[in-house]
Structures are given as C-alpha cells and as structure tokens.
C-alpha positions as CSV (number, residue, x, y, z in Angstrom):
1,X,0.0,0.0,0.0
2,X,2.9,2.4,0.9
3,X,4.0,2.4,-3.1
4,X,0.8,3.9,-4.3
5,X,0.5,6.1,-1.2
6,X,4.3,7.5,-2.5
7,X,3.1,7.3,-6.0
8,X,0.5,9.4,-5.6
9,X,2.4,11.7,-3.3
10,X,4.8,11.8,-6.4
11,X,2.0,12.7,-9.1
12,X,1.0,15.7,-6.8
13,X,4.6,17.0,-7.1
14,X,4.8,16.4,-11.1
15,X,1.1,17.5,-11.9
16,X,2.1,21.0,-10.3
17,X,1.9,23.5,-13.3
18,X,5.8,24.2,-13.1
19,X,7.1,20.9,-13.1
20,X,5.2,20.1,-16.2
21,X,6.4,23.0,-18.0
22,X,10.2,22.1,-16.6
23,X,9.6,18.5,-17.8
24,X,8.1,19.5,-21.3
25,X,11.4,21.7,-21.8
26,X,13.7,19.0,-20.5
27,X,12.2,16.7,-22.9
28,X,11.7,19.2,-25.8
29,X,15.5,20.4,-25.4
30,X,16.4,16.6,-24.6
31,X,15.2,15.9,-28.4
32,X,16.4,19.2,-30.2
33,X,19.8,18.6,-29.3
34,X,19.9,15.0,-29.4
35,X,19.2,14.5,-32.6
36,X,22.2,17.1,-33.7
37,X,25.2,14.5,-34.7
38,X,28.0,14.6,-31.7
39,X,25.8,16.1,-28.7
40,X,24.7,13.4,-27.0
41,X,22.8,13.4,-23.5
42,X,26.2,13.6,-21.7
43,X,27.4,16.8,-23.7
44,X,23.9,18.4,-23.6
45,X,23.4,17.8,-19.7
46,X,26.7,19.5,-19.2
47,X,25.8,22.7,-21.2
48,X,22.6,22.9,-19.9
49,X,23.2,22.8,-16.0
50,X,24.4,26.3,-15.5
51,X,20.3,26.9,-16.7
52,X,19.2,24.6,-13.6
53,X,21.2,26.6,-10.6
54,X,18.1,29.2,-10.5
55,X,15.4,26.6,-10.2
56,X,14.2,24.9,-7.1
57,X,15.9,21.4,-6.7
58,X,12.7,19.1,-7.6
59,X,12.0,21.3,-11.2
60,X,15.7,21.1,-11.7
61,X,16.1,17.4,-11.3
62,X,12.7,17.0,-13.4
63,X,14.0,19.0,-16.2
64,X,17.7,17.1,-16.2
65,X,15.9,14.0,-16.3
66,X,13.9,15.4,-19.2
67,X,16.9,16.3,-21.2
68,X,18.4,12.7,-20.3
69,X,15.8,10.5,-21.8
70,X,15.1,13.1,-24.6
71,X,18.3,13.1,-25.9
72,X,18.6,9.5,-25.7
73,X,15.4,8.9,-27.5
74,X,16.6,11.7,-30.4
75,X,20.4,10.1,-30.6
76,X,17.7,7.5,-32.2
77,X,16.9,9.7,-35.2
78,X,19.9,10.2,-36.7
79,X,21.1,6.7,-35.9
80,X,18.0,5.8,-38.5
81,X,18.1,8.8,-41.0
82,X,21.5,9.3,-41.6
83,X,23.9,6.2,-40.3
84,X,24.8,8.4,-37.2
85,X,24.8,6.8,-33.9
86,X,24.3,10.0,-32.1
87,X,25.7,8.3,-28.9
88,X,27.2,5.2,-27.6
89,X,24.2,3.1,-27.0
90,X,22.6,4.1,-30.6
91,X,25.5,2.5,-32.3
92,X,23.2,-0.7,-32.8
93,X,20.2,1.2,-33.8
94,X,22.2,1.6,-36.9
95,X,22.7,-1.5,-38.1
96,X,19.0,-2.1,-38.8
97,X,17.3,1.3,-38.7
98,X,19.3,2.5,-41.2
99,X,18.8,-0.4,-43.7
100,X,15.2,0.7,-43.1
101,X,15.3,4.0,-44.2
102,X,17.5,2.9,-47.2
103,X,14.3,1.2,-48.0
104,X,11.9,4.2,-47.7
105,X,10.7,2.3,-44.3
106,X,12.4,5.4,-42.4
107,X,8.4,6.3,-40.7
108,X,7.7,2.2,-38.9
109,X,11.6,2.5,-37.6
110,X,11.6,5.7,-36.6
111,X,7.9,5.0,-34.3
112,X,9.1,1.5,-33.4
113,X,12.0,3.5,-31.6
114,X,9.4,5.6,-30.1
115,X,7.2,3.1,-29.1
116,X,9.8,1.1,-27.8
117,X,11.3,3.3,-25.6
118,X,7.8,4.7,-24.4
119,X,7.2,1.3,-23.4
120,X,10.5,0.5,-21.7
121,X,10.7,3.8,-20.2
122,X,7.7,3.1,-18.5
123,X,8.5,-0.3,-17.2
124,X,11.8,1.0,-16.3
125,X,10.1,3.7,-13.8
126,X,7.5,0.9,-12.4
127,X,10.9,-1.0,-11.7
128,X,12.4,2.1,-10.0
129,X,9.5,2.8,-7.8
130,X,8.6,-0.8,-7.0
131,X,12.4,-2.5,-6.2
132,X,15.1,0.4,-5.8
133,X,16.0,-1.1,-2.6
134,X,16.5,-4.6,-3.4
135,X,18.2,-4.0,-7.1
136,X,20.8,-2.1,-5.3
137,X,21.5,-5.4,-2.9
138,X,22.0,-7.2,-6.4
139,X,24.3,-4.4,-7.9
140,X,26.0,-4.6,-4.6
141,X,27.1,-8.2,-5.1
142,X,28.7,-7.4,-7.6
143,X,32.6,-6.5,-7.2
144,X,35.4,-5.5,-9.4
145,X,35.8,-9.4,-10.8
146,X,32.1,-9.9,-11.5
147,X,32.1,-6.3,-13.9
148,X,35.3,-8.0,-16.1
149,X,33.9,-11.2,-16.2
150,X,30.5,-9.4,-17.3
151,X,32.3,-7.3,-19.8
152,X,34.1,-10.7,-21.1
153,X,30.2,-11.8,-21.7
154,X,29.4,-8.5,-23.5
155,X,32.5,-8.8,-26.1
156,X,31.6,-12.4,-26.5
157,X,28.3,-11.4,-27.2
158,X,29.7,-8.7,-29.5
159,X,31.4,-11.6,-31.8
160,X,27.5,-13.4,-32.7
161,X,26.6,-9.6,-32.8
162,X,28.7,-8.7,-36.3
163,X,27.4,-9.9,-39.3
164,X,30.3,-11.9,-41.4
165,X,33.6,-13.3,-40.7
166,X,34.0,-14.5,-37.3
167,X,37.8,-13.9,-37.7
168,X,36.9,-10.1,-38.8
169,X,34.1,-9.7,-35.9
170,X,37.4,-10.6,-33.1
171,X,39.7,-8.4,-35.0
172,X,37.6,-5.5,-34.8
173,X,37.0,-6.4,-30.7
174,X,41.2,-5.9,-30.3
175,X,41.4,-3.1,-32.3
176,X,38.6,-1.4,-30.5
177,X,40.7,-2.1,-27.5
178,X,43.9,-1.6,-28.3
179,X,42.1,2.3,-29.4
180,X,41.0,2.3,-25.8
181,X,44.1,2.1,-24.2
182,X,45.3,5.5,-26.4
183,X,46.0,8.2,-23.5
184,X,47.4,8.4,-19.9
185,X,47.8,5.4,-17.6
186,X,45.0,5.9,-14.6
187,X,47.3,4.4,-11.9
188,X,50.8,5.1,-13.0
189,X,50.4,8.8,-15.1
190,X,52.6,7.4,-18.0
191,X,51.1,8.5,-21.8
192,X,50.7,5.2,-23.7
193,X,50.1,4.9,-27.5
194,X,50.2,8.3,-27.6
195,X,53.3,8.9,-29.7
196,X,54.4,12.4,-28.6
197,X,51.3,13.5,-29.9
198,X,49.9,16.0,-26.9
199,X,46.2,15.9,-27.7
200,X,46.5,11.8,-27.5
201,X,47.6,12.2,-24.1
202,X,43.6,12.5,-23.1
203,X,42.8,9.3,-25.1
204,X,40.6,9.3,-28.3
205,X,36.8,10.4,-27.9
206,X,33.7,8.3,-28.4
207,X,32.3,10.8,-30.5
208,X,35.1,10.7,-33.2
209,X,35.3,7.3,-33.8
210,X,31.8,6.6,-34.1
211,X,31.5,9.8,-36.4
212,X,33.9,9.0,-38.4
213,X,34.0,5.0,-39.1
214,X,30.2,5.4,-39.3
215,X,29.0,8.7,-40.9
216,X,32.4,9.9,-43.0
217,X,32.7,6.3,-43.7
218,X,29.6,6.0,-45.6
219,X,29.9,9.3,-47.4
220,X,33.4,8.1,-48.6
221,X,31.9,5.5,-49.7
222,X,28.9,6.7,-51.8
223,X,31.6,9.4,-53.5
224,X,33.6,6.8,-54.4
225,X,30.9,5.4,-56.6
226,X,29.9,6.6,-60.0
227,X,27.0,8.5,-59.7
228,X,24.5,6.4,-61.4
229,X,25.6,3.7,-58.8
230,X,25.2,6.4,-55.1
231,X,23.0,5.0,-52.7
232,X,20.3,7.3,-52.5
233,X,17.3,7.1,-50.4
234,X,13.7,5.4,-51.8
235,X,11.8,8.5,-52.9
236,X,8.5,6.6,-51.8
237,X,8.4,6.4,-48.4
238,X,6.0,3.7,-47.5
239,X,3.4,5.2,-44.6
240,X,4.2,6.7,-41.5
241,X,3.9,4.3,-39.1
242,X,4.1,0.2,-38.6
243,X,2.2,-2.0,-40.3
244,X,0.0,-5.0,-38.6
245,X,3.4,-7.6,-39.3
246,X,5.4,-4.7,-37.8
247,X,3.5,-4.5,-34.8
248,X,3.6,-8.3,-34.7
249,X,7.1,-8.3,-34.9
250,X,8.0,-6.0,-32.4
251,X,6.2,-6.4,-29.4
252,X,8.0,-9.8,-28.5
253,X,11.1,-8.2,-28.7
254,X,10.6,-4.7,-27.1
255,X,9.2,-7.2,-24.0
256,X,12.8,-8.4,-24.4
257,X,14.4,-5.2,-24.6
258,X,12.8,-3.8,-21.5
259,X,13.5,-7.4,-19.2
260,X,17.4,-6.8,-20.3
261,X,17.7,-3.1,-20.1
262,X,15.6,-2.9,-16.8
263,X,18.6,-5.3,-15.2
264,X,21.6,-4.6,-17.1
265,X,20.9,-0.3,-16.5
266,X,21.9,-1.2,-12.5
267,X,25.2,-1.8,-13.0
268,X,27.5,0.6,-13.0
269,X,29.4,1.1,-16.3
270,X,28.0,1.2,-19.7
271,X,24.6,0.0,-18.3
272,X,22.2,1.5,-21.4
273,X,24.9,0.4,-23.3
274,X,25.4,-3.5,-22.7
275,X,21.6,-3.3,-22.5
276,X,21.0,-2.3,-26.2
277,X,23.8,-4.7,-27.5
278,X,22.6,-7.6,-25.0
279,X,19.2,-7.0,-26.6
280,X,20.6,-7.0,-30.2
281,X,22.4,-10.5,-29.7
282,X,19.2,-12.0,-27.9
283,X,17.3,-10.9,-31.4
284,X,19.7,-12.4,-33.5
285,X,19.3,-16.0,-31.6
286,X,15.7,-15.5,-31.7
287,X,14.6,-17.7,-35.2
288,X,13.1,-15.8,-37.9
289,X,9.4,-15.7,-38.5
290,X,8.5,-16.9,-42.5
291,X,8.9,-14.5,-44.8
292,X,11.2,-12.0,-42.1
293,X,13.6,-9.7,-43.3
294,X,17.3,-10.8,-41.9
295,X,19.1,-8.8,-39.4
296,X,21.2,-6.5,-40.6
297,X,18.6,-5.8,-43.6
298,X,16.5,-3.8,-41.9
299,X,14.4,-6.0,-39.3
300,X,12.5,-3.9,-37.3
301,X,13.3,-6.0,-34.0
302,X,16.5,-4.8,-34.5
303,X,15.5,-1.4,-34.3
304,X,12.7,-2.0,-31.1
305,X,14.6,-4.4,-29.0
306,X,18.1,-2.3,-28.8
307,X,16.2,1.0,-28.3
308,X,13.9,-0.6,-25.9
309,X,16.6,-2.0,-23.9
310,X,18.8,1.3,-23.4
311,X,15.5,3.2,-22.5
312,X,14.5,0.5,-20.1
313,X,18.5,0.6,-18.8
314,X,18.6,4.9,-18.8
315,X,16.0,4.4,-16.6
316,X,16.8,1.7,-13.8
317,X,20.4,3.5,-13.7
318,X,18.9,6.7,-11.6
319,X,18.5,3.5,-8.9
320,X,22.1,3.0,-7.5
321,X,22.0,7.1,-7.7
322,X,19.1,7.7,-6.3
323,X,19.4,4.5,-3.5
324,X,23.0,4.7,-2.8
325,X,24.6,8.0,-4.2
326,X,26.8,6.0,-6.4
327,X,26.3,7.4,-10.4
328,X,26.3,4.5,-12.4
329,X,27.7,6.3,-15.4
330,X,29.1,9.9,-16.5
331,X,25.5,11.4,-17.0
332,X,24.5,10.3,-13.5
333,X,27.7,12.0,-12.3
334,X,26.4,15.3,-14.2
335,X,23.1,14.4,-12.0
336,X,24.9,13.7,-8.3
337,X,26.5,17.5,-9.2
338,X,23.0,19.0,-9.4
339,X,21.7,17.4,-6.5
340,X,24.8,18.7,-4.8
341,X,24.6,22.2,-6.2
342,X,21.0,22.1,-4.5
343,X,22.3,20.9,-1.1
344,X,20.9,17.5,-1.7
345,X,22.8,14.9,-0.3
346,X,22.5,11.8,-2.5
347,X,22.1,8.7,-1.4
348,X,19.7,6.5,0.9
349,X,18.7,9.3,2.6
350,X,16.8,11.3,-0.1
351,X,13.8,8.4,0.0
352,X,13.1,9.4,3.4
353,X,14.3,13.3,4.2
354,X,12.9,14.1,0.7
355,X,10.5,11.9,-0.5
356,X,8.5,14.7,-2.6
357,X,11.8,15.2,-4.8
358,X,12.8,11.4,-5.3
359,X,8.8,10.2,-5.9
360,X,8.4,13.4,-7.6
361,X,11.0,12.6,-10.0
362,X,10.0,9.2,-10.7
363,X,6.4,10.4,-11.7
364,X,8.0,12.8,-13.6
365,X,9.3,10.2,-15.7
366,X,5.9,8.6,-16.7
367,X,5.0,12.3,-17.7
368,X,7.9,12.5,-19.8
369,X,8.0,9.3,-21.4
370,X,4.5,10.4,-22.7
371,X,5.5,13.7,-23.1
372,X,8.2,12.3,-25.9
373,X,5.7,10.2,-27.6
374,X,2.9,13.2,-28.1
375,X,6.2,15.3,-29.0
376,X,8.2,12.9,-31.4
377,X,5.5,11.2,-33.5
378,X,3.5,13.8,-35.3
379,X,7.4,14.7,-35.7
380,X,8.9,11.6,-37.8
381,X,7.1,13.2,-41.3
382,X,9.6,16.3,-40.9
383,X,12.3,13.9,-39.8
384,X,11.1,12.0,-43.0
385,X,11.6,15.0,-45.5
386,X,14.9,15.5,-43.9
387,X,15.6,12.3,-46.7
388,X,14.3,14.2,-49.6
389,X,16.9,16.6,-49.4
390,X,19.0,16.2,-52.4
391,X,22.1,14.6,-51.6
392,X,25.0,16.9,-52.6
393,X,23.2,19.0,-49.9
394,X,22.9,16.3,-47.2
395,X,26.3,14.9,-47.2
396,X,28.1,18.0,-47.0
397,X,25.4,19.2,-43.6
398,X,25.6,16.7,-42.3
399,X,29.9,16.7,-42.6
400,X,29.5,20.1,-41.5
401,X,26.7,18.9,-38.3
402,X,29.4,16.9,-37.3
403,X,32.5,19.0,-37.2
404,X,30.7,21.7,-35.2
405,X,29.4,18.8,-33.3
406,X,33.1,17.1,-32.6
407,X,34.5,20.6,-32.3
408,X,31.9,21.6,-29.9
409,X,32.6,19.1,-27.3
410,X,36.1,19.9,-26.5
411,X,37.0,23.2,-28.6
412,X,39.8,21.1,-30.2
413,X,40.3,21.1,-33.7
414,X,42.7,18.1,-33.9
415,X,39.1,16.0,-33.4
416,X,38.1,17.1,-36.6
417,X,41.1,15.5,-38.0
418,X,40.7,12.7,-36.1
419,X,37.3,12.4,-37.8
420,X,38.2,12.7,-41.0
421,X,41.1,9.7,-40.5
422,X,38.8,7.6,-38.3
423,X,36.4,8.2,-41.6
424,X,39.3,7.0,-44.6
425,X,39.3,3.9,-41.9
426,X,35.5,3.4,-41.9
427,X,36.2,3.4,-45.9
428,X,38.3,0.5,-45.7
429,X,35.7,-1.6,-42.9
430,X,33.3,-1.7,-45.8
431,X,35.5,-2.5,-48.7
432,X,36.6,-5.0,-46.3
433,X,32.9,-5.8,-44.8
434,X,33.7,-5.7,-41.2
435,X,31.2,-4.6,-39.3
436,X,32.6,-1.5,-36.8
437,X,29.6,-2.3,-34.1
438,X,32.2,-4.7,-32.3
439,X,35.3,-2.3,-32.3
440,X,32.9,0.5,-30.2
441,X,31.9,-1.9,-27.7
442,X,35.6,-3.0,-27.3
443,X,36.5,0.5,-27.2
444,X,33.6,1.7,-25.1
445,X,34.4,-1.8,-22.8
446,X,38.5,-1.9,-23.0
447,X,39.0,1.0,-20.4
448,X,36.6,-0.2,-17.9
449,X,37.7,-3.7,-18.1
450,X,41.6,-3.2,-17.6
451,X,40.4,-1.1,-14.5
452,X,38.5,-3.6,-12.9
453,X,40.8,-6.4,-14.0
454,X,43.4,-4.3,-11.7
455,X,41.6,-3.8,-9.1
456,X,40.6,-7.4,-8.5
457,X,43.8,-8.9,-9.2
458,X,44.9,-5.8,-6.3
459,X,42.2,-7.0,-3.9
460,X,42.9,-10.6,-4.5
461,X,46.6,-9.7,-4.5
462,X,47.5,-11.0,-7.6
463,X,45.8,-14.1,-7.2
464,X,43.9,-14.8,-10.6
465,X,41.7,-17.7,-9.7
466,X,39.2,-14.7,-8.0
467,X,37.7,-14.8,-11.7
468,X,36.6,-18.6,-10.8
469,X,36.2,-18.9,-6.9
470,X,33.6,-16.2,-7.2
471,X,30.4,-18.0,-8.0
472,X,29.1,-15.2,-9.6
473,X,32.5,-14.3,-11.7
474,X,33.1,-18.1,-12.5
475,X,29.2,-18.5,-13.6
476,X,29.6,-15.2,-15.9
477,X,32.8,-16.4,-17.7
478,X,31.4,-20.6,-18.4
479,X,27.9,-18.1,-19.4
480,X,30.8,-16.7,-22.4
481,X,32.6,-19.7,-22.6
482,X,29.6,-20.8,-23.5
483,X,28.2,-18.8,-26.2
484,X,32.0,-19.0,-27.6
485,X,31.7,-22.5,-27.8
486,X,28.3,-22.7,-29.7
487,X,29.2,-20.0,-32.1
488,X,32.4,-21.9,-32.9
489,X,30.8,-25.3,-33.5
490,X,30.8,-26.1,-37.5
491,X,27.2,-26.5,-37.9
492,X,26.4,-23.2,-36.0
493,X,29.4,-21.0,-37.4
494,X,27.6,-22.5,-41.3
495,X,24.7,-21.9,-40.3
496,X,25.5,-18.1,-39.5
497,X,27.3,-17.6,-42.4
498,X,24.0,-18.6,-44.3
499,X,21.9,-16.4,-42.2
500,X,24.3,-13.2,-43.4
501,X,24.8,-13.8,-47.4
502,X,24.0,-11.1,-49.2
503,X,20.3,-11.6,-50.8
C-alpha cells in the first residue's frame, strides 16, 4: 500500500503547473539537441546545468531527467536517418534502422523507436518505484571481478553480434581495444600509444570514432561510386507508421528489450549500453518468423529491442544514484553534481528526508515518457523530408553537423582531424565488410575492463583464480565460454554464415 500512497504523493509533485512546464522543456530540449550529430545526453546535460542553478531542486532534477531520456530517444533519429549513432548506445540502432530507411521504411523504424522506448521507459520507472531497494542489494554483489567477467560476456556477445567473418568480428574487438588504451595510464600517469602527440595524451573520444568509421565512412563510400551507382534514399516512403506484421514483430522483442535493459541499467558502467547490444544479440538468436527480413537488412526487431533495452536501462540507472549516491555512469555524475549544487545529499537518505523530490521525479518520468511520444510522432514526417533533401546538400550538412558537433565538445580542432582519419578507416571496414559495431563496444568496454581487472587482481593480491572462486564471476565467464563454444561449433558458425549472405 505504501508504493501507491508515494506514488500518488509523487503525481501531486509532477502535476504542479511548473514541473510540467520544466519537464516538457527538458524533454523538448532533450530531443532538439539529441538529434544534432555529436551532442549526445552527456554533452547536452553539461551545457545545460548552468540553466538549472536558479530553479528549485525538484524542477531542476525534473528537467535534467527530461533532457536525459530526450536526448537518448533523439540520438535515435539520426542513428536511422542518416547512419549516425548520435551516442554510444545508438550505435546498434544503426545497423537495422538505417537499412530501413534505405528502403523508404524510415516512418515504422523511426515509431518502433518511439514506441519502444515509451514502453521500456515506463516499465523502467514501475521498476524504479517498486524494487530500488533490493536491485541495489543485487548491484552490490557485484565486485570489481564480477564487472570484467561481465564485460568478457558482452564482447563475446559482440562476436555473434557482427554480421560476417568470425575472424573479422574478433579483429575488430582488439582493435577497439587496443584504441581504448590510447592516453594516460590511470594508476601510473605514464602516456601510452600516444606517440608524442599531446592531444592523445587525453585518449581518443567516443564521439570521433563513431563519427567518423560510421557517418564519414559511408559518405566516402557513396563518393567513391559513379553516380548512377550512389546509394540514395527510396523517394516513396511507405506510410508513416508500422504495419499490422510490424507490430507483430515487435512487441515480443521490445518485452525483451525492457527485461534486459531494466537489469543490465543497475550496474555501473556502460549500463544503457550492454543493455541495447545484449538485446541485439538475444534478437539475433531469436529464429526468424516466415517471410522476415534478416538482421542487418533492416528487421524492425533490431530497431525496437536495442532501443527498448537502453531506455529501459537509462531508466533503472537513476537506482544506485538515487538508492545509494553511487552514479552508475558519466550522465548520472552530471546528476549527483545538481543534486549537490541544491544541497541534496545523495544517497539513501533522499527516499526518506525528501520523499517529494525522489517520488516526484520518478512520476515525472511517466510524464515524460509520454511527453516524448505526443512530441516525437506527429514529428517523424519532418524527420522523414529531412531524406528528400538532395544529396549533394545532405552529405556536406551533415559533414559540417558533425564537425561543429566534434569541435563543440572539446574546442579542439585536432578532433576534426581525427574524424576525418577515423572516416578513410570506416572506408576501408566496408571495402573489407567488417562490421565497426564490435570495435565501439571493445573500445567503449576496454578501459573499464583493464580497471576492474586491476583492481581485483589488487584485492585478491595477484591471485587470478578470483575470476573462478567467485560464484558469480566463474558462472559469468562458463555463461561466455559458453556462447564462444556454440558459435564456434561447424554446424552453427555455417549456419550463420548462411543467415548473413548477401540476398
């Protein structure tokens, strides 16, 4: 009885006539600059917190968390329209949404991400409000050998994720991780891979590779073509919104998406981010109904479940913040400096000294979540005409939208460079065809795991069976020795090769 007594104590905060406005902003802004290439919800948090000091603390937490989920829902857009992951847990929306709108099927992907996440977003809040407390006991059990051995199940997972060569999928896993070692050495200060080269010394961003080995790549590759042969969008764009199939389709695996996100979004680290390539790999496995396009075609599971999942997971990762004080990821940093900016202590104390501002907050997110959905679907038609804009217009926006969007989010032009190399190298994945989806998880992945792997093998004092004593560690790694295994047997690895020939 107590939840819907705090759930209604929650709605009387969010219903007030300022918090709605604050939320409608959040989310409106949240969209706007989301859907710019480069400024994902991590860049556009940090510019817009200065415009939160002035407000009282529950409006300014409401319209953060707007902007959060808003520009997580609009990195989704130009994931679909244009082959731009606007950030890191968009880069698997690509693979299929864009196919889509290759196919003038830009309208069902584009409200099969809004759906999705409208769904997951609200399941993700029910999951807040309901089990905060005891998800945070799970997240607690889990110490710096259960994250690597987790992170060793993601790039496994990564492997059945890429489409191809096994051989290719693993080559692009090491690269991606020999990329994230580039910079300085937490623990000892020392530059590595950085060749003398000062503006190495802070590591490579997120931002430019993905820019540049997914949009620049492309575009290199459509100029390289006659013109005859340039891949142009279908002028016909075939209706708006899902079709019956579509809907049929989706639902199964946006239930999917959510159940992984809810879980995965917990833990600290690229929660949103697992989530949406967990749920990718779980579609793949998934058999294909008769008559289904194949993944990487443009199947619209691949667009729901992915974009479902990192909703569902943006949403269960305010619980160690909001439960414990611990920020999960960057963005929730960003949030635990608001909340301290306002003289709110966070941790387990705010659920009881301030219930109106954390059950205010989580109604707030049932607001916004349908806020987004009124807001972003009578929107995909002008996302939609976006596609009729003839392409020697397009292509050089859209390299412009992404310079200024590089530039922007460290004022250092050497980025730009870094683009347009990290784009000559996206070139050369497709002449190849290896799929880049595996190097950004390695790279996202490869920083986190060589910190954890220290700081187990520094608790266990350099004993390395702590990966197998732990139950939950050993049960992690045989869950990805596993999935190695049965990806490597003959009739499987056939079998998968079958599933991705070109039709």
């Amino acid at each position: 009885m107590d939840l819907f007594d705090n759930l209604a104590l929650g709605f009387g905060v969010a219903f007030t006539l300022q918090n709605l406005m604050y939320a409608f902003i959040g989310c409106l802004l949240g969209t706007l600059i989301g859907v710019l290439p480069g400024i994902g919800p991590l860049a556009t948090i940090a510019m817009l917190l200065p415009a939160t000091y002035a407000l009282p603390p529950v409006a300014a937490l409401i319209m953060l968390a707007g902007i959060y989920y808003g520009a997580q829902y609009g990195g989704s857009t130009t994931a679909i329209l244009v082959n731009l992951p606007g950030e890191s847990s968009s880069v698997v929306t690509v693979i299929d949404g864009y196919q889509m709108a290759r196919q003038g099927r830009a309208g069902p992907a584009l409200a099969a991400a809004g759906l999705g996440s409208f769904f997951a977003g609200c399941v993700g809040t029910l999951i807040l409000a309901a089990f905060a407390a005891p998800l945070t006991e799970l997240a607690f059990k889990f110490g710096p050998a259960e994250y690597f051995s987790l992170m060793i199940l993601g790039l496994i997972g990564a492997v059945v994720l890429a489409s191809g060569s096994l051989l290719k999928a693993v080559a692009m896993i090491i690269l991606g991780l020999l990329l994230g070692m580039v910079g300085t050495d937490v623990n000892s200060g020392v530059a590595r891979f950085s060749f003398d080269v000062a503006e190495l010394t802070d590591g490579i961003g997120f931002i430019v590779i993905a820019m540049g080995v997914f949009g620049y790549g492309e575009i290199i590759s459509n100029l390289s073509k006659h013109e005859s042969e340039r891949e142009v969008f279908t002028a016909s764009v075939s209706g708006l919104m899902p079709t019956k199939e579509d809907f049929k389709n989706m639902v199964p695996a946006v239930l999917r998406g959510t159940a992984l996100g809810s879980i995965l979004g917990i833990l600290p680290g690229g929660g949103a981010v697992m989530a949406a390539f967990a749920a990718y790999t779980l579609e793949k496995k998934t058999k294909l109904r008769p008559g289904e396009v194949p993944f990487g075609k443009g199947n619209i599971r691949g667009v729901a479940a992915p974009e479902a999942a990192n909703n569902a997971g943006s949403q269960t990762s305010f619980i160690p913040l909001l439960t414990l004080g611990i920020p999960p990821n960057a963005v929730m940093a960003l949030m635990v400096g608001a909340m301290t900016i306002h003289n709110i202590q966070p941790g387990p104390q705010v659920m009881t000294s301030n219930p109106e501002l954390f059950w205010g907050l989580i109604a707030s997110m049932w607001i916004g979540n349908l806020m987004l959905v009124i807001l972003n679907l009578p929107l995909i038609g002008i996302w939609i005409k976006l596609l009729s804009v003839p392409y020697r217009w397009l292509f050089p926006s859209i390299v412009l939208f992404c310079a200024i969007g590089v530039y922007s989010t460290n004022n250092n032009t050497f980025d730009i460079w870094m683009v347009g190399i990290f784009g000559f190298i996206g070139y050369i994945f497709i002449k190849l065809g290896a799929e880049p989806a595996p190097l950004l998880l390695g790279f996202i992945l490869g920083p986190m795991m060589e910190e954890y792997l220290r700081r187990a093998l520094l608790l266990s004092r350099g004993d390395w069976s702590v990966f197998v004593t732990r139950p939950l560690s050993a049960s992690l790694l045989a869950a990805a020795a596993i999935l190695l295994a049965v990806v490597l047997m003959p009739s499987v690895k056939a079998k998968r090769e079958e599933a991705f020939v070109e039709d």
